[in-house]
TIMI-2910 file (N, C-alpha, C, CB; in pm, 1 decimal, decimal comma, always signed):
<rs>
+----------+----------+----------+----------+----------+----------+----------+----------+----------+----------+----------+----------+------+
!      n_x !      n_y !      n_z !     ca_x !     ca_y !     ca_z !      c_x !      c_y !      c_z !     cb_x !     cb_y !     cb_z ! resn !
+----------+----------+----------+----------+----------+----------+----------+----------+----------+----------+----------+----------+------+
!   -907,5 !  -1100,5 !   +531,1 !   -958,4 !   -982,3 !   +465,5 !  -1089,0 !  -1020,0 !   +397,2 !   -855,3 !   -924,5 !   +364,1 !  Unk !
!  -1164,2 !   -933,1 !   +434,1 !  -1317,5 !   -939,8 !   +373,3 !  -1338,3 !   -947,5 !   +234,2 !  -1396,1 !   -822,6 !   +407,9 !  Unk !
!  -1430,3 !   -992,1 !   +199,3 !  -1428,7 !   -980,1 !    +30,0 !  -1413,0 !  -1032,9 !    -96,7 !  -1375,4 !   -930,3 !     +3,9 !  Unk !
!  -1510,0 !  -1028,6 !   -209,5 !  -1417,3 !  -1124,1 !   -309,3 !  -1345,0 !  -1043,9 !   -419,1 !  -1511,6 !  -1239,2 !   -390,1 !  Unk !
!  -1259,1 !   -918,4 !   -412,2 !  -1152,2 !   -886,7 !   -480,1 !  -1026,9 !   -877,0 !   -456,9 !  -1167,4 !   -809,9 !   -514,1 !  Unk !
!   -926,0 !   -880,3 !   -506,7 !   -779,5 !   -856,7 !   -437,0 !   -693,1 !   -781,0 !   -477,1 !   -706,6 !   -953,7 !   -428,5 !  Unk !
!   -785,5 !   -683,1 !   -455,7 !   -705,7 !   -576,7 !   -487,2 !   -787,1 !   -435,8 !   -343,4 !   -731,4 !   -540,5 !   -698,8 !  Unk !
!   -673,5 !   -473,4 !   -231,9 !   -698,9 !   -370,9 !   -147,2 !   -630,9 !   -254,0 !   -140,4 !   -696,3 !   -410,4 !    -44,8 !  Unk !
!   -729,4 !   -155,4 !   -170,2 !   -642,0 !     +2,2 !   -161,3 !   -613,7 !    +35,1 !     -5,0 !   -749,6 !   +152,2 !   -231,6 !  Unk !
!   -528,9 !   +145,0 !     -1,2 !   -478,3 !   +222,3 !   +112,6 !   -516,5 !   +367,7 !    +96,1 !   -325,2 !   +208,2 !   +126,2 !  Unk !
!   -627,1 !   +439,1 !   +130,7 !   -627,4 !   +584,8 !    +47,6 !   -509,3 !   +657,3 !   +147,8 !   -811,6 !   +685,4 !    +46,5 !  Unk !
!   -454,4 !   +732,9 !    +88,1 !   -336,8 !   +810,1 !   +138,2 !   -381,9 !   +932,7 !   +162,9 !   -220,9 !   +817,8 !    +48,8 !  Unk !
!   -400,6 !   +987,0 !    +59,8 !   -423,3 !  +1155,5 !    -10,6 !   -331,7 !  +1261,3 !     -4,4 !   -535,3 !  +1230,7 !    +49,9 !  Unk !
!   -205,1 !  +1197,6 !    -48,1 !    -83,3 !  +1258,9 !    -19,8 !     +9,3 !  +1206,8 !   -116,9 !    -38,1 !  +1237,7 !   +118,8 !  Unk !
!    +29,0 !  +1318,8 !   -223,1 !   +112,1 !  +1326,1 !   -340,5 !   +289,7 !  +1236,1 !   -288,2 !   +122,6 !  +1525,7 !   -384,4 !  Unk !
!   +337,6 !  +1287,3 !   -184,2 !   +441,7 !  +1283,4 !   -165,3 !   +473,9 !  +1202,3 !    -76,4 !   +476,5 !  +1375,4 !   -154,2 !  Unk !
!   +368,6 !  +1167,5 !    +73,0 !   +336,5 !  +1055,5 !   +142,6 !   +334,7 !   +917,2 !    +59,3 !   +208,8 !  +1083,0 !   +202,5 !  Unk !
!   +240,3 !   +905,7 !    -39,2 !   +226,5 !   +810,0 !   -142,7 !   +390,9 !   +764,7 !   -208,3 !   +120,6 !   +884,5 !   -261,4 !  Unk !
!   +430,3 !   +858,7 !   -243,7 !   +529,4 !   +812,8 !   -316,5 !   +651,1 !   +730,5 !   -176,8 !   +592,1 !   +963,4 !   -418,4 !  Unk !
!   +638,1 !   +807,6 !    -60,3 !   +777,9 !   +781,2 !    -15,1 !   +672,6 !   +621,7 !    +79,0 !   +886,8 !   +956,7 !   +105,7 !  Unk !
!   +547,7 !   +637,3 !    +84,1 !   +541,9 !   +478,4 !   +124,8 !   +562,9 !   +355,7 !    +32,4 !   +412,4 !   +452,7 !   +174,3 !  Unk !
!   +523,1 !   +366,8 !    -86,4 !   +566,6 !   +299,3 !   -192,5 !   +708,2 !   +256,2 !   -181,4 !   +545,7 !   +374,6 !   -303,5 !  Unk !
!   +758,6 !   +339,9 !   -207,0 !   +950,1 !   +369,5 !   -173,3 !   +997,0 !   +250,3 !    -52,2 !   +989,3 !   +576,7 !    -78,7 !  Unk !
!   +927,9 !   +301,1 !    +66,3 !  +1004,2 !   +234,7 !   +165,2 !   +891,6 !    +97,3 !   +145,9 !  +1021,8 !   +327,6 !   +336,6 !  Unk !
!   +798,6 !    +57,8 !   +100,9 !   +710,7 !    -65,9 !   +114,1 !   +837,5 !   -173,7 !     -4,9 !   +498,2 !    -26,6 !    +39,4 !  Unk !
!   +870,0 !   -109,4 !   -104,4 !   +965,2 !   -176,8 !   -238,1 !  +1095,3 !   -209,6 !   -134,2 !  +1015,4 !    -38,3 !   -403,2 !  Unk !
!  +1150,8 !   -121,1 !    -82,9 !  +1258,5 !   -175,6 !    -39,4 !  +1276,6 !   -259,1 !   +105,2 !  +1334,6 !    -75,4 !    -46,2 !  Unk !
!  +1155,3 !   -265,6 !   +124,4 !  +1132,6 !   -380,4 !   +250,9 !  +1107,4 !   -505,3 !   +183,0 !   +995,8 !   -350,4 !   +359,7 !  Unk !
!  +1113,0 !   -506,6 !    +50,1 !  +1039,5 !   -631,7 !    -30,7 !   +886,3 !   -673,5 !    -57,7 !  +1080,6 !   -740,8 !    +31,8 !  Unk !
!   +855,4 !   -545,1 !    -64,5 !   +666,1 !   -526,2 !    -91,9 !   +653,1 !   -449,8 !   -219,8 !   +567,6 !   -417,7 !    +44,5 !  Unk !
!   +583,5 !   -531,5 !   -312,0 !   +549,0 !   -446,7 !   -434,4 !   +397,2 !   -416,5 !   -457,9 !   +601,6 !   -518,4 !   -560,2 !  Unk !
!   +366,5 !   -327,0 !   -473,9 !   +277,1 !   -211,2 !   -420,1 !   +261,2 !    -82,8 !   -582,3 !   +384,5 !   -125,4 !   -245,7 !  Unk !
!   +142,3 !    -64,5 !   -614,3 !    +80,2 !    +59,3 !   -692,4 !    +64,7 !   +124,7 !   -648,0 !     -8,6 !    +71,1 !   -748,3 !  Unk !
!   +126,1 !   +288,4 !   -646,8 !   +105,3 !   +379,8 !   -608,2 !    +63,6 !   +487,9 !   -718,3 !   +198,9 !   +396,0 !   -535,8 !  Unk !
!    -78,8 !   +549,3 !   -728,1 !   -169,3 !   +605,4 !   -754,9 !   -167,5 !   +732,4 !   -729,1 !   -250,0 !   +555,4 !   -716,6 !  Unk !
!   -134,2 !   +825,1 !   -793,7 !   -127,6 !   +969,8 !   -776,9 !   -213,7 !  +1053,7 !   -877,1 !    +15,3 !  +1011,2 !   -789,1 !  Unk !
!   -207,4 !  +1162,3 !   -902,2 !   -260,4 !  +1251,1 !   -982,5 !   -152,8 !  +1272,6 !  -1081,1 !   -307,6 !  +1370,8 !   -912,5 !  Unk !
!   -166,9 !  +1270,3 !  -1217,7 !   -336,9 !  +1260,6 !  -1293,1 !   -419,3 !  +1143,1 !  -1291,2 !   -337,0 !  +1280,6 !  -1448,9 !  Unk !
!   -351,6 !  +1029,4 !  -1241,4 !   -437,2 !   +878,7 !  -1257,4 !   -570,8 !   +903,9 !  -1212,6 !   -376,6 !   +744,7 !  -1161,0 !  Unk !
!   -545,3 !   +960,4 !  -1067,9 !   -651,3 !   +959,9 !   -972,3 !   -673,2 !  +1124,0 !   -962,5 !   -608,1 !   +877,2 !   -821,8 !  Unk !
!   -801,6 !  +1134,3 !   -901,2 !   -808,8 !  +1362,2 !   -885,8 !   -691,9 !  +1404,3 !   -705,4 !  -1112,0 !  +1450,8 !   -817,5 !  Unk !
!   -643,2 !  +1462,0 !   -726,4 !   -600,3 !  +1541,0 !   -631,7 !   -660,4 !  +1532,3 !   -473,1 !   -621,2 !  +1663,2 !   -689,1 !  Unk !
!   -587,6 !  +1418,5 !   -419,0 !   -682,7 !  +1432,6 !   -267,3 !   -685,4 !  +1268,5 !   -257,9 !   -880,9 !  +1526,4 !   -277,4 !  Unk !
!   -704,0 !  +1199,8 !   -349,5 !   -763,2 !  +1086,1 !   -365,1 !   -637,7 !   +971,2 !   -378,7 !   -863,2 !  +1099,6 !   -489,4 !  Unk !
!   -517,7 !  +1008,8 !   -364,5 !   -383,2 !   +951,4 !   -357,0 !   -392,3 !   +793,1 !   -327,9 !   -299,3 !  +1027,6 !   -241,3 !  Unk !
!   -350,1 !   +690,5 !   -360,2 !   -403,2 !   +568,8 !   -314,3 !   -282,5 !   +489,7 !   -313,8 !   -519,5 !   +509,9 !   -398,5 !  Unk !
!   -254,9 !   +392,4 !   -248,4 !   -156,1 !   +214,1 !   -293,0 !   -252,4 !   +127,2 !   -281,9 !    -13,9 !   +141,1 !   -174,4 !  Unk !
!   -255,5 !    +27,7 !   -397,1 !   -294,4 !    -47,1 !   -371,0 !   -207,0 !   -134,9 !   -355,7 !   -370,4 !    -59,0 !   -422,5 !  Unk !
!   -261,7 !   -255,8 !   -297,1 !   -223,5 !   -385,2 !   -235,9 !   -294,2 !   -526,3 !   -304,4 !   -265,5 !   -372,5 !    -79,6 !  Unk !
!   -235,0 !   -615,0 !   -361,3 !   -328,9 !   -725,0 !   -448,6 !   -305,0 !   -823,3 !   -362,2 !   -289,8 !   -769,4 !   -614,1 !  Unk !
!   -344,4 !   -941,4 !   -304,8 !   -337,9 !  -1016,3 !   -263,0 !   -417,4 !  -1115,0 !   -318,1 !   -339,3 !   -988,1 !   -171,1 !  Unk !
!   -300,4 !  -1233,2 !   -289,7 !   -371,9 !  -1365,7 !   -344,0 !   -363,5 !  -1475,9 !   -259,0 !   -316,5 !  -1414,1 !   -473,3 !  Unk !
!   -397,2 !  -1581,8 !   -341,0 !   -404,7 !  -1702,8 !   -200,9 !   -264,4 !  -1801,6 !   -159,2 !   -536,1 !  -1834,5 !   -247,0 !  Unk !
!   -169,6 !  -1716,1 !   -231,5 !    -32,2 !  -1734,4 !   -186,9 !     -9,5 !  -1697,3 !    -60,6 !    +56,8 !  -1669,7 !   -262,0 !  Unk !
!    -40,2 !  -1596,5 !    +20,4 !    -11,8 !  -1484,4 !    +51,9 !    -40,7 !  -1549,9 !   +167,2 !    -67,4 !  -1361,0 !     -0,4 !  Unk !
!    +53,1 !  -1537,7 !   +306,7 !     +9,4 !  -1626,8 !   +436,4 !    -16,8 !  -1503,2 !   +517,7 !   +134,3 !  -1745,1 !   +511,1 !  Unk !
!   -111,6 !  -1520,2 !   +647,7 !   -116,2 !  -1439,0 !   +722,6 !    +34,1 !  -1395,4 !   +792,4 !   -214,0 !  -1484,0 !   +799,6 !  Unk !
!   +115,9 !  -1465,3 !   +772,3 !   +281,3 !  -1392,9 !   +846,0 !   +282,8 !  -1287,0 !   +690,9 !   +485,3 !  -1559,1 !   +870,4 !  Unk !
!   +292,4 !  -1283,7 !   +592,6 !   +326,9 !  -1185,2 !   +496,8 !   +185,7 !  -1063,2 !   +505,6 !   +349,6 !  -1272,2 !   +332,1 !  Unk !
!    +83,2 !  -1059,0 !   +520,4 !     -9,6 !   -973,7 !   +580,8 !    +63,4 !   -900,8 !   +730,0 !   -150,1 !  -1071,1 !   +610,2 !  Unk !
!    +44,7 !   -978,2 !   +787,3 !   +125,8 !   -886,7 !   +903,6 !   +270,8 !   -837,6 !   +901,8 !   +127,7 !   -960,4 !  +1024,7 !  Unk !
!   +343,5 !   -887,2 !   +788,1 !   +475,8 !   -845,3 !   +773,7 !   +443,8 !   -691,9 !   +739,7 !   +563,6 !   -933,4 !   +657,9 !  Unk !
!   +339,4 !   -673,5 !   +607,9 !   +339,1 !   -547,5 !   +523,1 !   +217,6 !   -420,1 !   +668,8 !   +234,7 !   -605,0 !   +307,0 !  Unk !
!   +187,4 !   -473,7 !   +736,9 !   +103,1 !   -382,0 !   +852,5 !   +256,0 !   -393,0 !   +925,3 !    -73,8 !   -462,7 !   +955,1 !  Unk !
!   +343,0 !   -459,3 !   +944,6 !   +432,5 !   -402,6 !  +1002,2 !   +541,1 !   -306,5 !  +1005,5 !   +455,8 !   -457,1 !  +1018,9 !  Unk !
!   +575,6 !   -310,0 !   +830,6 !   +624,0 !   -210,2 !   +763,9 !   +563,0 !   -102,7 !   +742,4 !   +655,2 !   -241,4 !   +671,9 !  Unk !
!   +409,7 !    -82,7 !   +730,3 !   +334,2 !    +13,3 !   +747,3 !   +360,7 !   +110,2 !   +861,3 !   +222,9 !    -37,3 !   +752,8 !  Unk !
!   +358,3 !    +36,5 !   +946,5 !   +313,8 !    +85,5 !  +1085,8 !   +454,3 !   +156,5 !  +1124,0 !   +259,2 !    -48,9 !  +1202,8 !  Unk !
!   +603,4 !    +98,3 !  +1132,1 !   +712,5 !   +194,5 !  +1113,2 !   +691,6 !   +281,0 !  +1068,2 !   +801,5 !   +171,4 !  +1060,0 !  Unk !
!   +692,9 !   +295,9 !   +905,5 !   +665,0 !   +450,1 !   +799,9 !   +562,0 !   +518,2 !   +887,6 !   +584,3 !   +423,3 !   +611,0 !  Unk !
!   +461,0 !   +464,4 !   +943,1 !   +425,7 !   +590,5 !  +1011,7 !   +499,0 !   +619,0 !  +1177,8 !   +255,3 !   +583,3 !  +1020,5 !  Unk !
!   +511,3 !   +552,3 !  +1236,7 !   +607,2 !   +594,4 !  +1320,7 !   +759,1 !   +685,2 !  +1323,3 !   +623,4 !   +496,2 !  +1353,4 !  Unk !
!   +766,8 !   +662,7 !  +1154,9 !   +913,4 !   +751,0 !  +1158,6 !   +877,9 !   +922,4 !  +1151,2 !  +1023,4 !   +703,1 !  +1000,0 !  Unk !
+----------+----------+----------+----------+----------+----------+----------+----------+----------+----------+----------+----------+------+
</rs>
């Protein structure tokens, strides 16, 4: 991942999307900020993701894999 911060967002823009990826990202064993309104304006829905230099490329592709289900379901 590009960059020198670690803190990568996901924009969502979905009050209720947001919440239920959060949901299923926690109970796959991914802990994850999920950003809704009032934090953020309406539209602008976000998770972020922090990563550090713990973090191996198998646990990166674990959480794009859990991603990628939630949207498949």
């Amino acid at each position: 991942i590009p960059g020198h911060h670690p803190i990568v967002p996901l924009l969502v823009r979905d009050t209720k999307k947001t919440h239920q990826m959060v949901n299923r990202l926690f109970e796959k064993g991914v802990l994850v900020v999920g950003l809704t309104y009032p934090v953020v304006p309406r539209g602008d829905e976000t998770i972020r993701f922090q990563i550090n230099a713990a973090h191996t490329a198998a646990d990166i592709d674990y959480v794009l894999d859990v991603l990628s289900e939630f949207k498949a379901s």
